[in-house]
C-alpha positions as CSV (number, residue, x, y, z in Angstrom):
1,X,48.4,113.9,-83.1
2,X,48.7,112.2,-86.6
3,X,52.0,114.3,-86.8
4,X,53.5,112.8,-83.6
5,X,52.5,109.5,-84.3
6,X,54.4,109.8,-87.9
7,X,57.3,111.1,-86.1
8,X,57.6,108.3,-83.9
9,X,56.8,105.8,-86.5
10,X,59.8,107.1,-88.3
11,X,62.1,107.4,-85.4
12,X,61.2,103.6,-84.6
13,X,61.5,102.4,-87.6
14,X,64.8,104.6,-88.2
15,X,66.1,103.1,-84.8
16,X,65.3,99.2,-86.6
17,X,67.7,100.3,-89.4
18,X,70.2,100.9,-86.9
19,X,69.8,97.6,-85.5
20,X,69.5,95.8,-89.4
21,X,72.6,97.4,-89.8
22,X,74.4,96.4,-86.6
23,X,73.7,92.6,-87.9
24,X,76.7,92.8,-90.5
25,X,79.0,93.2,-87.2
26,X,77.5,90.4,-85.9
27,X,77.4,88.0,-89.4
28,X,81.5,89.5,-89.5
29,X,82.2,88.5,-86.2
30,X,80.6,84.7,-86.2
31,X,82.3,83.9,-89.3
32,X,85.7,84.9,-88.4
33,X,85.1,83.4,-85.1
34,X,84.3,79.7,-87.0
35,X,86.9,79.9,-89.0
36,X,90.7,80.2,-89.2
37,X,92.9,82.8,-88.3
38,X,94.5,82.5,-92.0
39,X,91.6,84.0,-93.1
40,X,90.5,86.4,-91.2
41,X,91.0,89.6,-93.6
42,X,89.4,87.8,-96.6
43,X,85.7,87.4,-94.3
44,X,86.0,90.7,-93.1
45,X,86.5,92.6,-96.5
46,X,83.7,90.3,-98.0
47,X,81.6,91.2,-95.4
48,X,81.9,95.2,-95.6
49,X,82.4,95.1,-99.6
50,X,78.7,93.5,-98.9
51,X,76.7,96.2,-97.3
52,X,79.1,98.5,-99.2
53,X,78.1,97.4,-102.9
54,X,74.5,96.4,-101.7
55,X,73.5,99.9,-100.5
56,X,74.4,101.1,-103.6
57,X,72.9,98.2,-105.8
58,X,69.8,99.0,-103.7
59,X,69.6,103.0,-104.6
60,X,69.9,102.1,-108.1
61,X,68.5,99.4,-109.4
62,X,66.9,97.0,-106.3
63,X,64.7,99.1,-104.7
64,X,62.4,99.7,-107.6
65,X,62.8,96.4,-109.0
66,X,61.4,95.4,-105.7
67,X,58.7,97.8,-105.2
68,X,58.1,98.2,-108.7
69,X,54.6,100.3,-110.3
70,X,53.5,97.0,-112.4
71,X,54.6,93.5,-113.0
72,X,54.5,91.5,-116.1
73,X,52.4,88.8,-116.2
74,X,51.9,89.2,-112.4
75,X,55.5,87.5,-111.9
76,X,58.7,89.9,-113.1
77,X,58.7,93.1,-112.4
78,X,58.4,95.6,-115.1
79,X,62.0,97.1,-115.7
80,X,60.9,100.0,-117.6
81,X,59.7,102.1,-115.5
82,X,61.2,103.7,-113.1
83,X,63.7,101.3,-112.3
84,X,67.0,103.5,-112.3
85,X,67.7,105.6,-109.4
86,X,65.3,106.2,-106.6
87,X,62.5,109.3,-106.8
88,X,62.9,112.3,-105.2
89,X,58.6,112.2,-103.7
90,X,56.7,115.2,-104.6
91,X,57.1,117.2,-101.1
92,X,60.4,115.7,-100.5
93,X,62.2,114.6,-97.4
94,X,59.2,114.8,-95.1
95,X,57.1,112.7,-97.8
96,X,54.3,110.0,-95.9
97,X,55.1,106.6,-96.9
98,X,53.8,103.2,-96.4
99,X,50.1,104.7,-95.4
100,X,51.4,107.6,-93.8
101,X,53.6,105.7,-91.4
102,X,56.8,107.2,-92.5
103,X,59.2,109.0,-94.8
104,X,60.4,107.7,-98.1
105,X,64.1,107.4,-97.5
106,X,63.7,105.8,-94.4
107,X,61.9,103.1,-96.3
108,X,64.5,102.5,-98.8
109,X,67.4,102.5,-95.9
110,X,65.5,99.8,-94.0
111,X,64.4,97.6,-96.9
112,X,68.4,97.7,-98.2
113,X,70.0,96.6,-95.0
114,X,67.7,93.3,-95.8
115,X,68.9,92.9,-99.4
116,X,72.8,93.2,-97.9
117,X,71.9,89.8,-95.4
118,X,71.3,87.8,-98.4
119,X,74.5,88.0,-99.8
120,X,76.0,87.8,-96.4
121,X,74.7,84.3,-96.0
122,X,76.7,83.0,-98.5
123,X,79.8,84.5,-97.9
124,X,80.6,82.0,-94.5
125,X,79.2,79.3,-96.3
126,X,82.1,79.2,-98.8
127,X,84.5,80.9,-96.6
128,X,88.0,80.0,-96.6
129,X,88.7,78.9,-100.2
130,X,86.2,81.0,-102.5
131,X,88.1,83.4,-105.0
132,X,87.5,87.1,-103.8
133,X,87.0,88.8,-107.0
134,X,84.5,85.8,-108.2
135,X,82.2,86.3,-104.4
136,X,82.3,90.1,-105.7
137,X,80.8,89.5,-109.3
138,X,78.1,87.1,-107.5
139,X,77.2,89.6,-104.9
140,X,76.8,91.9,-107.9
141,X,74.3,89.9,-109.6
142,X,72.8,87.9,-107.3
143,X,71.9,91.3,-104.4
144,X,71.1,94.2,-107.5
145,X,68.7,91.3,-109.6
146,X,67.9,88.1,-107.8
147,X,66.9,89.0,-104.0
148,X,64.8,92.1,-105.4
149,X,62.9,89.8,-107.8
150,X,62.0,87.2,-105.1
151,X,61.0,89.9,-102.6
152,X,59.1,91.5,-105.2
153,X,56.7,88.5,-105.3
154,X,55.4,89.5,-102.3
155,X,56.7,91.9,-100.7
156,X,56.3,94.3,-104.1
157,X,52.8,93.0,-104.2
158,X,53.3,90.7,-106.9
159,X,51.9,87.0,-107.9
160,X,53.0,85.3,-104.1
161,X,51.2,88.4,-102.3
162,X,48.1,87.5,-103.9
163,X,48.0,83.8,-103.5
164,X,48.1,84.8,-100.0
165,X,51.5,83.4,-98.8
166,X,52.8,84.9,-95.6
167,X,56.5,86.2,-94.4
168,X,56.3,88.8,-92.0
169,X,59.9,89.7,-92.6
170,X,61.8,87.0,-94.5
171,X,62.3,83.2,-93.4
172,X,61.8,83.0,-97.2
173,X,62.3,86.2,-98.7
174,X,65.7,86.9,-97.1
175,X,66.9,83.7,-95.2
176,X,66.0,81.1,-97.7
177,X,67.4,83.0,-100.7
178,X,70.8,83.2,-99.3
179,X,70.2,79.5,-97.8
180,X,69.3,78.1,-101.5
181,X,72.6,80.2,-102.8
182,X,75.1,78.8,-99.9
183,X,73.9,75.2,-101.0
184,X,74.7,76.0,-104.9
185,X,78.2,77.2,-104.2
186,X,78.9,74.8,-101.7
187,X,78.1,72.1,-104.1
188,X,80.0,73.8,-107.1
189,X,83.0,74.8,-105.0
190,X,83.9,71.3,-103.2
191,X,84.9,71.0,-99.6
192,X,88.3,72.7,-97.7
193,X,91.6,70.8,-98.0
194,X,91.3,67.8,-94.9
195,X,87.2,68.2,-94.5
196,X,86.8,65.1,-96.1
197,X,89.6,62.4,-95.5
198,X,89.8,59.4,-97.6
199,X,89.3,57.0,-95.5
200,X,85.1,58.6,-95.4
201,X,85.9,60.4,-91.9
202,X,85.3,64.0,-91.4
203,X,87.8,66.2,-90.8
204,X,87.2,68.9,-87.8
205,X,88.6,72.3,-88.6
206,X,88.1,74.1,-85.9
207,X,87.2,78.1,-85.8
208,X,90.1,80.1,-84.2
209,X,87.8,82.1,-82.0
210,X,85.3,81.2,-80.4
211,X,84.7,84.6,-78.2
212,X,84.4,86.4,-81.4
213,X,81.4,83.9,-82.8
214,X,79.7,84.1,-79.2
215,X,79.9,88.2,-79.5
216,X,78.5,87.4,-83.2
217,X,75.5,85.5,-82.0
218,X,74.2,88.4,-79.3
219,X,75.2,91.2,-81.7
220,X,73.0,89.1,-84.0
221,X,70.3,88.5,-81.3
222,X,70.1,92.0,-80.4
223,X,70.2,93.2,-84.6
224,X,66.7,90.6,-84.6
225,X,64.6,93.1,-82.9
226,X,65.4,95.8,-85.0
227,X,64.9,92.9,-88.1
228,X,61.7,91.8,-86.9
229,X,60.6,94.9,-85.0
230,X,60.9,97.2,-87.5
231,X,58.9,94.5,-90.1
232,X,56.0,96.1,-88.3
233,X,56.6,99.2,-90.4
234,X,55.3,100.9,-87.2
235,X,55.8,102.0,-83.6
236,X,52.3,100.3,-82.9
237,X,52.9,99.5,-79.0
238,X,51.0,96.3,-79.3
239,X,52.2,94.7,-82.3
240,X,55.6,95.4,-82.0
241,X,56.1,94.2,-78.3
242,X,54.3,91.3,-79.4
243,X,57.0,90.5,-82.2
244,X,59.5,91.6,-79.3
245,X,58.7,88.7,-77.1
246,X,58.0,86.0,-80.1
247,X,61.5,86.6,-81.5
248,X,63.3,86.4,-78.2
249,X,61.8,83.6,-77.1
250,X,61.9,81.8,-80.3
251,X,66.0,82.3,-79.9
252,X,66.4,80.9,-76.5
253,X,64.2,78.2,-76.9
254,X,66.2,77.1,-80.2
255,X,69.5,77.4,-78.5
256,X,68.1,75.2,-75.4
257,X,66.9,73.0,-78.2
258,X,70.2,72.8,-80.1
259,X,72.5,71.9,-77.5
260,X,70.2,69.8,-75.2
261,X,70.1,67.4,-79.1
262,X,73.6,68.0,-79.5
263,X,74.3,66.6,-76.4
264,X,72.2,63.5,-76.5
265,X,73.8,62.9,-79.9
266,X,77.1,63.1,-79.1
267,X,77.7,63.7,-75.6
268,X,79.6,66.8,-75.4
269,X,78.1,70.6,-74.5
270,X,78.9,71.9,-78.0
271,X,79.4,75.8,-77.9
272,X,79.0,76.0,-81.3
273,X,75.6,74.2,-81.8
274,X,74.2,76.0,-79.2
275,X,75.0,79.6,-81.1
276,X,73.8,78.2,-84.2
277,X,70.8,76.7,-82.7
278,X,69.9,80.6,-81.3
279,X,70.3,81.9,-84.7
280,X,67.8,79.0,-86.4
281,X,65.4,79.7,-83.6
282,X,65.2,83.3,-85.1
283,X,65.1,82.4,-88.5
284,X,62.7,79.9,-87.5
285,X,60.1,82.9,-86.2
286,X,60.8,85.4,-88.7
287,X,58.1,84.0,-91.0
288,X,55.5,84.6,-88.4
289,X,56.9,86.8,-85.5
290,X,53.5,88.5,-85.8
291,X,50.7,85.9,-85.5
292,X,52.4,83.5,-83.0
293,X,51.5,83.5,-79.8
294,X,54.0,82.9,-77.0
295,X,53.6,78.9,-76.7
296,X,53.8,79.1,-80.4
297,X,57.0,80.6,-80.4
298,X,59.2,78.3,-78.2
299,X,57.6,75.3,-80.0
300,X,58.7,76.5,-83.5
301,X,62.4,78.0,-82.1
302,X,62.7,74.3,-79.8
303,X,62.1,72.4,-83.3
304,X,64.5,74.8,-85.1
305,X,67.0,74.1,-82.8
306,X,66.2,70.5,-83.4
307,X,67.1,71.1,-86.9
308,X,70.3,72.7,-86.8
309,X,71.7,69.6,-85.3
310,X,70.4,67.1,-87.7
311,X,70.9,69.7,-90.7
312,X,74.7,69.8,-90.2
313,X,74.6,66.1,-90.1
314,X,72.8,65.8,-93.1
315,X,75.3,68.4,-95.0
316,X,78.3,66.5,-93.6
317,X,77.3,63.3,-94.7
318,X,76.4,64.9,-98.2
319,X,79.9,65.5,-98.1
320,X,78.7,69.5,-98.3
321,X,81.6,71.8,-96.4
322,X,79.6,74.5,-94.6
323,X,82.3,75.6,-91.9
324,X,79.2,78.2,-90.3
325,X,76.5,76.1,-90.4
326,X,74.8,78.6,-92.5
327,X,72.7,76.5,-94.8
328,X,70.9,74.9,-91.6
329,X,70.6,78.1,-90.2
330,X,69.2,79.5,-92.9
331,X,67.5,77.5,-95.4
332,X,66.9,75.2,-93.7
333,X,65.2,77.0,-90.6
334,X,64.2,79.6,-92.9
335,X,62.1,76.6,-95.2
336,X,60.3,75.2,-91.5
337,X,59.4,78.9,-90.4
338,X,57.6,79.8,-93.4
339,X,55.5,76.4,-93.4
340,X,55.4,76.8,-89.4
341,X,52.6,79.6,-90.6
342,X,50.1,77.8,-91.7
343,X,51.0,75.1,-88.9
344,X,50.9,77.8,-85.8
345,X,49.5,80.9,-84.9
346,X,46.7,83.2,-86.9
347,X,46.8,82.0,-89.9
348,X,47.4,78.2,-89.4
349,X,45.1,76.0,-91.9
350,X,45.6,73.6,-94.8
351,X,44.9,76.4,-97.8
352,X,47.2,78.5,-95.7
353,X,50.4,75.9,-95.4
354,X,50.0,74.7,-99.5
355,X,50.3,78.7,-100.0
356,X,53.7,78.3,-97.7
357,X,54.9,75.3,-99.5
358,X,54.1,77.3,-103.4
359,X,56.3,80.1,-102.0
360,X,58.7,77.8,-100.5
361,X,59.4,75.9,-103.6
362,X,58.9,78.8,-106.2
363,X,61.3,80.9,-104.9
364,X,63.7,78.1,-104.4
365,X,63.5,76.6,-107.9
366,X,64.2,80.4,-109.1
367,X,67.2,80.5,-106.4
368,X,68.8,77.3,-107.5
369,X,68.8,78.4,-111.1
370,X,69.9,81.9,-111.1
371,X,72.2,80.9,-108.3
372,X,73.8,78.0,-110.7
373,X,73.7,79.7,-113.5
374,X,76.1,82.9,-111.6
375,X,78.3,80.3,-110.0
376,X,78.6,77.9,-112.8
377,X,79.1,80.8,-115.4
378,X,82.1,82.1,-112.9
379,X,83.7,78.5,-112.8
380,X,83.9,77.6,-116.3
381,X,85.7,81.3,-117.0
382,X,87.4,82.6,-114.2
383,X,87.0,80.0,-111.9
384,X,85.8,79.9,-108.2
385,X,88.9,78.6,-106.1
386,X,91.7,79.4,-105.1
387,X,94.8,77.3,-105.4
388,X,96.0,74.8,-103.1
389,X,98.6,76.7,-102.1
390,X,96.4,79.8,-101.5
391,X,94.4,77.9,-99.6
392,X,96.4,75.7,-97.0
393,X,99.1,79.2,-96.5
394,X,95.6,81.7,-95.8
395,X,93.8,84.3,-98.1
396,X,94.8,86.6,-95.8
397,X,98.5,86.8,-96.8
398,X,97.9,85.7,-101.0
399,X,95.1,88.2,-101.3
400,X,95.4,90.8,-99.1
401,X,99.1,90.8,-98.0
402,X,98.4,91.6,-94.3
403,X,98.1,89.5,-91.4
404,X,94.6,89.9,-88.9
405,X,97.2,89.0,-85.9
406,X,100.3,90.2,-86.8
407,X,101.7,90.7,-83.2
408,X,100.1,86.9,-82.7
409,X,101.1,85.0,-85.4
410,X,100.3,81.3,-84.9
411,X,100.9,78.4,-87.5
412,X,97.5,77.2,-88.5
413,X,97.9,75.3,-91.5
């Protein structure tokens, strides 16, 4: 019996990689899909040089700074030992992991496809005039040092874990520290050419496909089970169909949400805000897929929803250029799921929201800075941007010489 059950807790949990991994499809497809045709090729390669780079980041440096054997002074994990490479366990492939539930290497595959997302946040926050070489030494940096670190806290059993803070699978851990990088580079990068007029109007620059970005969005949907399911770190029936059902609902209910505010605000059925608002409804639950009950879930994914619409206001009016809404999506969903704990659900309580709101703002303090410190570093020597003219002719054709529609060329300048 104990055999089968480790078997299937494997093969779920292996099945949830799958599904982690399918995401990237989706993030590729929703950011191509809000943006412009001219740049098509530059989101795409930034988006597999991401899992690409990460996976190996991960294997030889992130994992074990994540899961590391001590911590120093409770907070940074102790680089000495054991942090190059990942151990082969003492009886090998078959090796019991995670009390017993399941292998080694199928631990380190899932855990990776989570330190990839970060990353991938940022890439369609400053898509479209973002040097490709400078995302690539940031990715670097930011995926093999920073997002282990933070996860480490509590995820690595570190200084968080103990307080007592909460996230089931990464409003915080994952969402947030991509959300708190996307609002650094943003800020340091400046807006797209015609964003911001002169005159204080904004500037619509539409996406070029809007099939791809509603593709993205189920793709994304359907990649959530496997991200939340497979937090479990089991096949337990009645926790993970419980996560099932929190997580969906928690996405339809901050689409409905989304676009029902979208169209009270400015009286149109916006596509857009209703795929963003699906999105910020799963952020929303990731926190606390686990401890919500149903009711719980649609309130938290309806006032996500909520958020998305007022959040891109907010970032427009700070004269912020975000052309995929990913900073409301996912910091600033991923800042109300993690308090939503202690508001909803098992754990809701005073002590247990002021341990949401420590882990909030800790690991967004140490986000800003590392985050500034990478992109700032970049700017003053090799610079962030790309020209003016690289920017208003398309990446596509100034840094990868091809064209994404060559057969369907169209002049979107």
């Amino acid at each position: 019996m104990e055999s089968t059950l480790f078997t299937v807790n494997n093969v779920w949990m292996m099945i949830c990689t799958a599904l982690v991994f399918l995401m990237h499809l989706g993030f590729s497809l929703l950011e191509i899909g809000l943006t412009r045709q001219k740049n098509t090729i530059n989101i795409l390669f930034k988006n597999v040089f991401i899992i690409s780079i990460g996976m190996i980041l991960y294997a030889l440096v992130g994992f074990n700074l994540m899961y590391p054997v001590s911590f120093i002074a409770g907070v940074i994990p102790d680089y000495f030992i054991d942090l190059f490479g990942l151990t082969m366990p003492e009886n090998g492939l078959t090796a019991e992991y995670a009390n017993g539930g399941y292998t080694y290497w199928t631990d380190f595959l899932f855990q990776g496809m989570f330190a990839a997302t970060a990353a991938t946040i940022v890439s369609g926050a400053v898509a479209e005039r973002v040097k490709l070489g400078s995302f690539m030494i940031f990715t670097i940096i930011y995926v093999g040092i920073v997002y282990p670190i933070t996860g480490s806290w509590k995820w690595g059993t570190g200084w968080l874990d103990e307080l007592g803070f909460y996230d089931f699978a990464g409003s915080t851990l994952v969402h947030s520290v991509g959300g708190w990088a996307a609002l650094v580079a943003v800020w340091l990068l400046g807006a797209r050419i015609g964003k911001f007029k002169k005159d204080g109007s904004i500037g619509v620059i539409p996406g070029h496909n809007m099939p791809f970005a509603t593709a993205g969005v189920f793709i994304l949907w359907l990649g959530w089970f496997g991200f939340n399911g497979g937090s479990v770190l089991s096949a337990d029936p009645a926790k993970t169909s419980l996560v099932l059902v929190t997580t969906c609902l928690a996405a339809a209910s901050g689409g409905l949400s989304a676009f029902l505010v979208s169209l009270f605000r400015y009286k149109q059925y916006d596509l857009s805000m209703f795929l963003n608002g699906v999105l910020g409804g799963l952020v929303g639950i990731t926190a606390g897929a686990d401890v919500m009950t149903v009711t719980d879930s649609i309130i938290i994914g309806f006032i996500a929803g909520a958020l998305i619409v007022l959040g891109v206001a907010l970032i427009d009016k700070l004269k912020l250029d975000d052309p995929v809404g990913a900073i409301a999506v996912h910091l600033i969903c991923g800042i109300w799921g993690t308090l939503a704990v202690g508001i909803f659900g098992d754990l809701s309580g005073w002590e247990q929201l002021g341990h949401q709101a420590i882990g909030v703002v800790s690991v967004g303090v140490f986000c800003l800075i590392t985050s500034y410190a990478i992109i700032k570093t970049l700017k003053v020597t090799v610079g962030i941007r790309v020209s003016e003219e690289e920017e208003q002719e398309g990446l596509d054709i100034h840094e990868h010489g091809m064209d994404a529609y060559p057969d369907f060329r169209l002049n979107q300048h």
